[in-house]
C-alpha positions as CSV (number, residue, x, y, z in Angstrom):
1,X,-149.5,-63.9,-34.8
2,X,-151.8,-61.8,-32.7
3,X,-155.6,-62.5,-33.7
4,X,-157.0,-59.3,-32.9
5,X,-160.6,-60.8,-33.7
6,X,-160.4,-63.0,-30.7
7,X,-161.4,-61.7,-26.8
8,X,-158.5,-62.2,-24.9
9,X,-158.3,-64.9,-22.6
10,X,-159.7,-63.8,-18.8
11,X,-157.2,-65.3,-16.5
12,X,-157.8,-65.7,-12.4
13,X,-155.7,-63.7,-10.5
14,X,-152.9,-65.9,-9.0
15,X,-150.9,-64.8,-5.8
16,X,-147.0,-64.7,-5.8
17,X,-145.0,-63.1,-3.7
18,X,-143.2,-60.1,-4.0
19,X,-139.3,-59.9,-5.3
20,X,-137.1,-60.3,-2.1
21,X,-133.9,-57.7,-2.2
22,X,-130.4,-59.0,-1.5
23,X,-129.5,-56.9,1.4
24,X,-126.0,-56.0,3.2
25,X,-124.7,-54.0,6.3
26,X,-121.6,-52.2,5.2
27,X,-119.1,-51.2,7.5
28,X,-120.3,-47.9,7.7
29,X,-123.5,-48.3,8.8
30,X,-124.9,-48.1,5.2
31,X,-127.6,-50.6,4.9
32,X,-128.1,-51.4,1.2
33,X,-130.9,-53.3,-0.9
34,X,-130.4,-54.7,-4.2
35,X,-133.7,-55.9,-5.9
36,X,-132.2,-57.3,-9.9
37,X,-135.3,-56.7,-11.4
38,X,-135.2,-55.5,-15.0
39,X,-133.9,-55.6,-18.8
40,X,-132.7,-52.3,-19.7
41,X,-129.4,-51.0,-18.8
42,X,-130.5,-48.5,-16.2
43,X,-130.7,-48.6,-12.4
44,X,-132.6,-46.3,-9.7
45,X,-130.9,-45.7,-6.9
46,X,-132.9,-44.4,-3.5
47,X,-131.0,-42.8,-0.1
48,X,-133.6,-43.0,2.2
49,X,-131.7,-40.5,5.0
50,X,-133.2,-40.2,8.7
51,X,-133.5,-36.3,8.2
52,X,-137.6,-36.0,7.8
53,X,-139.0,-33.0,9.0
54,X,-139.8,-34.1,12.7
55,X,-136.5,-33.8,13.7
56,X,-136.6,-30.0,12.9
57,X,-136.3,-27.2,15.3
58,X,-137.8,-24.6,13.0
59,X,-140.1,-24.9,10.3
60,X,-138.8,-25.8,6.6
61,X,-135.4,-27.0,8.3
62,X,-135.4,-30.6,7.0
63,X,-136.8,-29.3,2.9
64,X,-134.0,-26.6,2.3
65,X,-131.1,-29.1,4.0
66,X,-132.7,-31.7,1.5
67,X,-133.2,-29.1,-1.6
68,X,-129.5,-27.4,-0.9
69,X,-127.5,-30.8,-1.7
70,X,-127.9,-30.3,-5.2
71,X,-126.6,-27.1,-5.1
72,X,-123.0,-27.4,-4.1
73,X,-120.4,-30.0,-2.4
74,X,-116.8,-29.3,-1.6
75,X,-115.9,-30.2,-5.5
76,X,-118.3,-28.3,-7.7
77,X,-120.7,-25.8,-8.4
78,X,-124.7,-26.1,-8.8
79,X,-124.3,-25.5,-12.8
80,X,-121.6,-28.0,-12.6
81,X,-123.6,-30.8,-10.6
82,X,-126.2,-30.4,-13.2
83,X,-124.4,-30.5,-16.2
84,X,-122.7,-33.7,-15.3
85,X,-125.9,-35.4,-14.5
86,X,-127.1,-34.3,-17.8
87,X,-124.0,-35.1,-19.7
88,X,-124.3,-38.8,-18.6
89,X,-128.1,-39.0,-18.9
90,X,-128.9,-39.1,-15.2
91,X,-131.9,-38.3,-13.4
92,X,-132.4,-36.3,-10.0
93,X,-135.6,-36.1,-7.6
94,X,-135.3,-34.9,-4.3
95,X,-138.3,-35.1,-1.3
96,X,-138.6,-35.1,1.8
97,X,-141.5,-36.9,4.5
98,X,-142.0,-36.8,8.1
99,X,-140.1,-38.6,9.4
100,X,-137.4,-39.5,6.1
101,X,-135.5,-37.4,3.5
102,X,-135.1,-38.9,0.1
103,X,-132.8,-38.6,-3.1
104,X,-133.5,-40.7,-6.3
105,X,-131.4,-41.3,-8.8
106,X,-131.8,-42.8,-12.6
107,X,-128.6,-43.9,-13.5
108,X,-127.2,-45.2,-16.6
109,X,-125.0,-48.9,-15.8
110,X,-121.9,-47.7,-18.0
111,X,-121.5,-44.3,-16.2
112,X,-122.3,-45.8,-12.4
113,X,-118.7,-45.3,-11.3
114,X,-118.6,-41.8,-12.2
115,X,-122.6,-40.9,-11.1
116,X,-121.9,-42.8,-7.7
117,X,-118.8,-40.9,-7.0
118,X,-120.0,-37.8,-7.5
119,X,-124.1,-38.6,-5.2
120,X,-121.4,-39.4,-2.6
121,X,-119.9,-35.9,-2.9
122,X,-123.6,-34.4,-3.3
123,X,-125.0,-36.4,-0.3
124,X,-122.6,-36.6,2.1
125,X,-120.3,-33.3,1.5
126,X,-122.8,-30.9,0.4
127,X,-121.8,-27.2,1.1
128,X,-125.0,-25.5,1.2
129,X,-124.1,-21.9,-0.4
130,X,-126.0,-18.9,0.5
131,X,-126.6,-17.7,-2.2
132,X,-128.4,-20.9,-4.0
133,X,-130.2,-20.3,-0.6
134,X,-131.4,-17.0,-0.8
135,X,-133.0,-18.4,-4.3
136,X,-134.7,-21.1,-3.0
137,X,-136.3,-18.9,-0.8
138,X,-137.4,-16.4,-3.4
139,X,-138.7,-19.3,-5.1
140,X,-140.5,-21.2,-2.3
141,X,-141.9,-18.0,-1.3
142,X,-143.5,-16.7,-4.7
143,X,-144.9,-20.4,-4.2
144,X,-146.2,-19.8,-1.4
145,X,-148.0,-16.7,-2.3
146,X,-149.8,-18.3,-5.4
147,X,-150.5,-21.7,-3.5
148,X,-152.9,-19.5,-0.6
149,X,-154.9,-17.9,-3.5
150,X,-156.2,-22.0,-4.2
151,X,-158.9,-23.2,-2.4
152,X,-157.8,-26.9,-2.1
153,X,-154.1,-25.8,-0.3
154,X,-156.3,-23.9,2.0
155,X,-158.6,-26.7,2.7
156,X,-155.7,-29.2,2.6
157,X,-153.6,-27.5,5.3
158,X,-157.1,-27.0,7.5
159,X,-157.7,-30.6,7.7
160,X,-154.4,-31.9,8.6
161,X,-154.4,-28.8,11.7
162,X,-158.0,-30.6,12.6
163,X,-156.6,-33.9,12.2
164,X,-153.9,-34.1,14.0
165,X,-153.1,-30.7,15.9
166,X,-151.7,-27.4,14.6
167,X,-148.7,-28.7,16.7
168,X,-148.6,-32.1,15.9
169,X,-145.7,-32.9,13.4
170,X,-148.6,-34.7,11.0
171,X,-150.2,-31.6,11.9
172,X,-148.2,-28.2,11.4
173,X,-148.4,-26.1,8.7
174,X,-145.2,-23.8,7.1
175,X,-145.9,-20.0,6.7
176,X,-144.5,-17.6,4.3
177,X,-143.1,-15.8,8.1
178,X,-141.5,-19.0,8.6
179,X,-139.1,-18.3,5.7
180,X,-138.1,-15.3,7.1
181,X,-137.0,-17.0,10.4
182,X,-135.0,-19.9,8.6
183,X,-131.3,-19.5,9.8
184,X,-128.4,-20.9,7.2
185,X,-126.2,-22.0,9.7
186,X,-128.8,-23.7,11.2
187,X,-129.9,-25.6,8.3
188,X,-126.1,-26.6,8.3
189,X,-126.3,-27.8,11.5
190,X,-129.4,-30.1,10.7
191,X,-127.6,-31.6,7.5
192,X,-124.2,-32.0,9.5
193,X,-125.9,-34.2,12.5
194,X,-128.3,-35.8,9.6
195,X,-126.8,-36.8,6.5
196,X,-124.5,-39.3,7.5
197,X,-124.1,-43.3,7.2
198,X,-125.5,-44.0,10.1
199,X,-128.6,-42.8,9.2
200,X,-128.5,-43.9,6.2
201,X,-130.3,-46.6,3.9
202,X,-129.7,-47.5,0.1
203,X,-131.8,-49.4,-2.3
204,X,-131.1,-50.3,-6.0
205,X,-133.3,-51.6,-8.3
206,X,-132.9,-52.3,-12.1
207,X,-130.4,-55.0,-14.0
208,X,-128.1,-55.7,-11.6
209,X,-125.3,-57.7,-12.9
210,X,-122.5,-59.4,-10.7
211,X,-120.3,-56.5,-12.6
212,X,-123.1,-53.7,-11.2
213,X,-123.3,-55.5,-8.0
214,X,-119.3,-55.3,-7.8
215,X,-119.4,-51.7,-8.7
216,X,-122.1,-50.7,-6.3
217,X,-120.5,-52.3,-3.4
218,X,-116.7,-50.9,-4.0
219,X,-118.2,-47.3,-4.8
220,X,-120.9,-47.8,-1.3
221,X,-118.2,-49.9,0.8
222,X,-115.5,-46.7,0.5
223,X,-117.8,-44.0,1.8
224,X,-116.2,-43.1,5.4
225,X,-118.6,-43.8,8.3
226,X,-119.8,-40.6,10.3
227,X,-122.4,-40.0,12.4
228,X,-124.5,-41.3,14.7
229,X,-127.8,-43.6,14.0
230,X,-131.4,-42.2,15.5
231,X,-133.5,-45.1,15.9
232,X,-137.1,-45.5,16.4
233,X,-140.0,-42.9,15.1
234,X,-140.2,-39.4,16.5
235,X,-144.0,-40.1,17.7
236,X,-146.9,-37.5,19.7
237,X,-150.4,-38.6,20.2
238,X,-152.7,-36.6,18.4
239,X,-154.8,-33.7,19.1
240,X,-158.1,-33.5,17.0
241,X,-160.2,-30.5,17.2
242,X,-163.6,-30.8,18.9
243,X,-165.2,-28.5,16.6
244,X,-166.4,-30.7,13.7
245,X,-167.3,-28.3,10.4
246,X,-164.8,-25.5,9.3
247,X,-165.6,-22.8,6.9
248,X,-162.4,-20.9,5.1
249,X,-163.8,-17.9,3.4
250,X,-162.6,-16.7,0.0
251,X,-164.7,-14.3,-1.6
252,X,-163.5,-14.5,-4.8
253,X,-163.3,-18.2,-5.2
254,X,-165.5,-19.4,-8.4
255,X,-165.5,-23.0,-6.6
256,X,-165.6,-24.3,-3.2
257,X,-162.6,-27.0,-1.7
258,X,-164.4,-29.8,0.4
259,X,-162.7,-32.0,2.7
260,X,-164.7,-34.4,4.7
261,X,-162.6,-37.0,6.9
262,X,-161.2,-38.5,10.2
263,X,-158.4,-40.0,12.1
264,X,-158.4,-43.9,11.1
265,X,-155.7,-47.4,11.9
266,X,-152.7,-47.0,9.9
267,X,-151.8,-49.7,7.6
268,X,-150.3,-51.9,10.4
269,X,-154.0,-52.8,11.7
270,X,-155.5,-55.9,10.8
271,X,-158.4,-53.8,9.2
272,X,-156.6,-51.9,7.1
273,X,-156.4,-53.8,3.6
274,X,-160.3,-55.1,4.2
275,X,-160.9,-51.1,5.1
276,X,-159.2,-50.1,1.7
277,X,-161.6,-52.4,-0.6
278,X,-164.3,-50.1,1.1
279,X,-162.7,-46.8,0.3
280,X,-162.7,-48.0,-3.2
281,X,-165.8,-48.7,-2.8
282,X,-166.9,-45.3,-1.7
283,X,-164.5,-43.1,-3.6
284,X,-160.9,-45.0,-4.3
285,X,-161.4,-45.3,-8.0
286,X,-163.2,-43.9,-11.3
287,X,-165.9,-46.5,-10.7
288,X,-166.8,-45.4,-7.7
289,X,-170.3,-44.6,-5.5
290,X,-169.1,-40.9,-5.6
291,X,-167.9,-40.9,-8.8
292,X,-171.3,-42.4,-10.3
293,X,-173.7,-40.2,-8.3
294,X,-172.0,-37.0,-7.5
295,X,-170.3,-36.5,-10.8
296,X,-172.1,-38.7,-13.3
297,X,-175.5,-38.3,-12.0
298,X,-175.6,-35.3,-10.5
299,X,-172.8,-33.4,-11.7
300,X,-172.2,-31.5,-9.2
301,X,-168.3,-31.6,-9.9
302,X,-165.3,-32.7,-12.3
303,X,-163.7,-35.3,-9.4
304,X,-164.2,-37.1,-6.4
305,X,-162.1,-39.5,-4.3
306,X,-161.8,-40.8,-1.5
307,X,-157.9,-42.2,0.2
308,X,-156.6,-44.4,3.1
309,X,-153.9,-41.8,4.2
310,X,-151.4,-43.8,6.7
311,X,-148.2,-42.9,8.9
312,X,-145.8,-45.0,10.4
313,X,-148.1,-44.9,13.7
314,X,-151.2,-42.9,12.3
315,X,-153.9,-42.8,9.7
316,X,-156.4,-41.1,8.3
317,X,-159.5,-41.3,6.0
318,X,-160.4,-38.3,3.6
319,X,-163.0,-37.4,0.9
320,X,-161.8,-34.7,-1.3
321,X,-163.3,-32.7,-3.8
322,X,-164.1,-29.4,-5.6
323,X,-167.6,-28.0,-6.8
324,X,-169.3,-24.9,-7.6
325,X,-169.9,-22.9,-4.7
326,X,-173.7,-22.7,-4.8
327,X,-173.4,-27.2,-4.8
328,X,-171.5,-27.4,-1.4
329,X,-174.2,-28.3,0.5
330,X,-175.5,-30.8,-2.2
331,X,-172.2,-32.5,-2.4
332,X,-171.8,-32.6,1.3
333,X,-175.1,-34.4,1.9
334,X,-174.5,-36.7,-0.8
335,X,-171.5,-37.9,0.4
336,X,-173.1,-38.6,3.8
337,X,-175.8,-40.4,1.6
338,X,-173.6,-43.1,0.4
339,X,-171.6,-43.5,3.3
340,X,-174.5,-44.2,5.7
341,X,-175.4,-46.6,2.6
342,X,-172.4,-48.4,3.3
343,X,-173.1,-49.0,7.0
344,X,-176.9,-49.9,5.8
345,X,-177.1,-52.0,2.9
346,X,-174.7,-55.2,1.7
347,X,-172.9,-54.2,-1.5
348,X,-174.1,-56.1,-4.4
349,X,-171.7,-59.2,-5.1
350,X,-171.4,-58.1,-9.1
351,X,-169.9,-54.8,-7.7
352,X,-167.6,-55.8,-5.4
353,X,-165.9,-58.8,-7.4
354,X,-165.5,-55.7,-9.7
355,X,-163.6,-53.5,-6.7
356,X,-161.5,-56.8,-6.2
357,X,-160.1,-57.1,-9.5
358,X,-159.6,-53.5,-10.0
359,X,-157.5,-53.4,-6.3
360,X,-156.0,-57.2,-7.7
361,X,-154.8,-55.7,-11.2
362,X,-153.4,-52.1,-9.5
363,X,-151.2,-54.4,-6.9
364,X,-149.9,-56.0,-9.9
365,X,-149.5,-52.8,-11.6
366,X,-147.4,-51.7,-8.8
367,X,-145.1,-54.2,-9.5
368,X,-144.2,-54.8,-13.0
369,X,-141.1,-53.3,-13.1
370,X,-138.3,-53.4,-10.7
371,X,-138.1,-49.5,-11.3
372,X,-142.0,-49.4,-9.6
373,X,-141.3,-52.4,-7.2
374,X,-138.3,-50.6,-5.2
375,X,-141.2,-48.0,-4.2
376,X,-143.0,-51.2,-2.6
377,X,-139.7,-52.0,-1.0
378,X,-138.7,-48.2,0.3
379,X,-142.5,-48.5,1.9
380,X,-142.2,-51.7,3.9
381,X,-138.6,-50.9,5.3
382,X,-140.0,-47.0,6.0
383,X,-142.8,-48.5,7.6
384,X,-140.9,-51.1,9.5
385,X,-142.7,-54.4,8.1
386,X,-141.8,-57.8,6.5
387,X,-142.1,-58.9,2.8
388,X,-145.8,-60.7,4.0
389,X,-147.5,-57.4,4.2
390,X,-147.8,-57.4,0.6
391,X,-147.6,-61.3,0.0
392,X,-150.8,-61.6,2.2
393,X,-152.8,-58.3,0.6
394,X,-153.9,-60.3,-1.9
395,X,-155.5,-63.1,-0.7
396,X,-157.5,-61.2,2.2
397,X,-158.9,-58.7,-1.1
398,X,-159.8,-62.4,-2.5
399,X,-161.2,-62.9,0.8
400,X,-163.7,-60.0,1.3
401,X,-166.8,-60.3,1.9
402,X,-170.0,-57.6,2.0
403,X,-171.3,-59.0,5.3
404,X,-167.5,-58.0,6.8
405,X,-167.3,-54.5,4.7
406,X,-170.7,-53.9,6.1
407,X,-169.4,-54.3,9.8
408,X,-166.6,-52.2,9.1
409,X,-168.7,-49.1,8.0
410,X,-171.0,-49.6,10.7
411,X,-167.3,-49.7,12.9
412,X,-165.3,-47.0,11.0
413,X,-167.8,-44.5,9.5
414,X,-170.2,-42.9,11.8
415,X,-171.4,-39.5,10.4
416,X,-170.8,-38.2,13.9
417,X,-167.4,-38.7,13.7
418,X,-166.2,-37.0,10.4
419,X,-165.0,-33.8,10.1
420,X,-165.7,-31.3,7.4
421,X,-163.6,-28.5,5.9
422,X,-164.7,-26.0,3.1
423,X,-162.7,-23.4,1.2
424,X,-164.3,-21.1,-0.8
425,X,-167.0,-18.2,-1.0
426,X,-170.6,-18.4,0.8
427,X,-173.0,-19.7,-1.0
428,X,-175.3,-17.1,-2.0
């Protein structure tokens, strides 16, 4: 029994490494990942399709070739699609990234045969019907529309423009216009030369017994190989704005959207995981120097945070907030406060053993489940690394010291080089 009147036991953290997947190259080009990690009858199964948004022509391409596979495929209807994933208990989620489009499924082990049969209709012989299309549209533009009355969108699409150019494929920005230009046929286009094996990756992760395993490789073995493979990232360099502060005015905003940031390594540098245990430092959890100060102490807003934001070949750093407009300025400074605090001062040892075992317990958080692991998985093969990135993230968080975060905020945050974005009405 369970004495509740005893502390539980604190335990050091202890490395391990991370589940390894089983992995096969089917004969169509398929390459699938199996990662048995789990007790419940129930598996989540993850396309990961070379169809990301860089590969577009025009604007909002790659999301309505993504969002349209639900809605149709050379057997059934959108109602029908959806009633059979709800009849056997499945679960849908469609997104898309730069450079990837993604379709997860929760499956169900004693309907797999039937689910997988009918995501190989949806994925790979999708119709696209016009007029699920001209709803979509309706839809994403009544989006739209509400999401440019909100200061944060506006701040948000500002700083990625600033970052990275208004041209840049990190960089550009949809308009409600663009909606109006999208083209069907060319949208059919885009999923024809897309969504095909070739371009295709598969992971599975739940209880994967030798039956599953059997049934997932009949149903994924059978699918006919088309297409062509792209290899390699679509890449440009970068084209930051010289101009340092931006000011989005709207008048009747209650609260103002700041943004402070820069361009920064992408998780592939050797600073990166060192660079991350000071973010959370600065802003990266409830803890945090912002937090305390501009919330708690001052209270100049509800929120603060601070992210590591990283590409396959880019990164960057961002501070995000919202406060009353007549506290902009306030915030602002304060932020630059504790950052050139950072690059002054060593951070007490009692604080940052507390970062550590916060960043410790969130990397085992991340994988207690195989449902959660397979996210870890989808990241390292997007991203083009090996199992050690995360085998090793541990022990150089272990192995952080305040002398080395000191020399990288004297490296990587020189006020000079942020920029700052506000959304909102002047301060009166």
């Amino acid at each position: 029994m369970l004495d509740r009147t005893q502390q539980p036991q604190i335990n050091e953290f202890k490395n391990f490494k991370m589940a390894r997947a089983t992995t096969y190259t089917l004969d169509n080009g398929i390459k699938l990942y199996l990662l048995n990690q789990g007790e419940e009858e129930v598996v989540r199964i993850d396309w990961m399709i070379r169809a990301g948004s860089c590969y577009q022509s025009q604007k909002l391409t790659a999301h309505f070739a993504n969002s349209l596979i639900k809605e149709g495929c050379r057997t059934l209807n959108s109602a029908e699609i959806a009633e059979q994933l709800d009849f056997y208990g499945s679960w849908l989620h469609l997104t898309n990234s730069h450079q990837y489009a993604y379709v997860t499924l929760y499956a169900l082990n004693r309907h797999l045969p039937t689910i997988l049969a009918l995501a190989e209709e949806m994925i790979f012989h999708a119709t696209l019907p016009e007029k699920e299309f001209a709803t979509l549209k309706e839809i994403l533009r009544k989006k739209m529309e509400i999401d440019q009355t909100k200061v944060d969108y506006l701040s948000n699409r500002q700083f990625k423009e600033i970052i990275y150019g208004a041209d840049h494929l990190y960089g550009k920005n949809a308009k409600i216009e663009d909606i109006d230009k999208l083209d069907l046929a060319q949208i059919r286009q885009f999923y024809q030369t897309h969504y095909n094996t070739r371009n295709t990756q598969i992971f599975v992760a739940g209880k994967i017994t030798p039956e599953v395993e059997k049934t997932l490789l009949a149903a994924f073995n059978k699918i006919e190989a088309t297409g062509e493979p792209l290899e390699g990232y679509v890449s440009q360099e970068p084209q930051p704005a010289q101009e340092k502060r931006f000011f989005i005015e709207k008048a009747d905003s209650v609260q103002s959207s700041v943004i402070i940031g820069k361009p920064m390594v992408n998780r592939k540098h050797p600073d990166h995981t060192k660079l991350n245990v000071l973010n959370t430092v600065l802003g990266g959890y409830f803890g945090s120097r912002l937090m305390t100060n501009i919330r708690e102490e001052k209270g100049y807003t509800y929120g603060i945070n601070s992210y590591l934001v990283t590409y396959p070949e880019f990164g960057h750093f961002k501070i995000s907030s919202q406060t009353g407009n007549e506290f902009t300025q306030p915030l602002i400074e304060e932020v630059f406060h504790e950052i050139e605090k950072l690059r002054t001062e060593l951070i007490p040892q009692e604080e940052l053993d507390m970062v550590k075992m916060y960043l410790l317990g969130e990397h085992l958080r991340t994988m207690d489940s195989g449902l959660n692991l397979v996210d870890l998985l989808i990241s390292l093969v997007g991203h083009k690394q090996s199992y050690d990135y995360y085998d090793k993230m541990a022990e150089e968080i272990k192995e952080t010291t305040s002398e080395e975060l000191l020399e990288l905020a004297q490296k990587y945050l020189d006020p000079s080089s942020f920029f700052v974005v506000v959304a909102g009405a002047k301060s009166k």
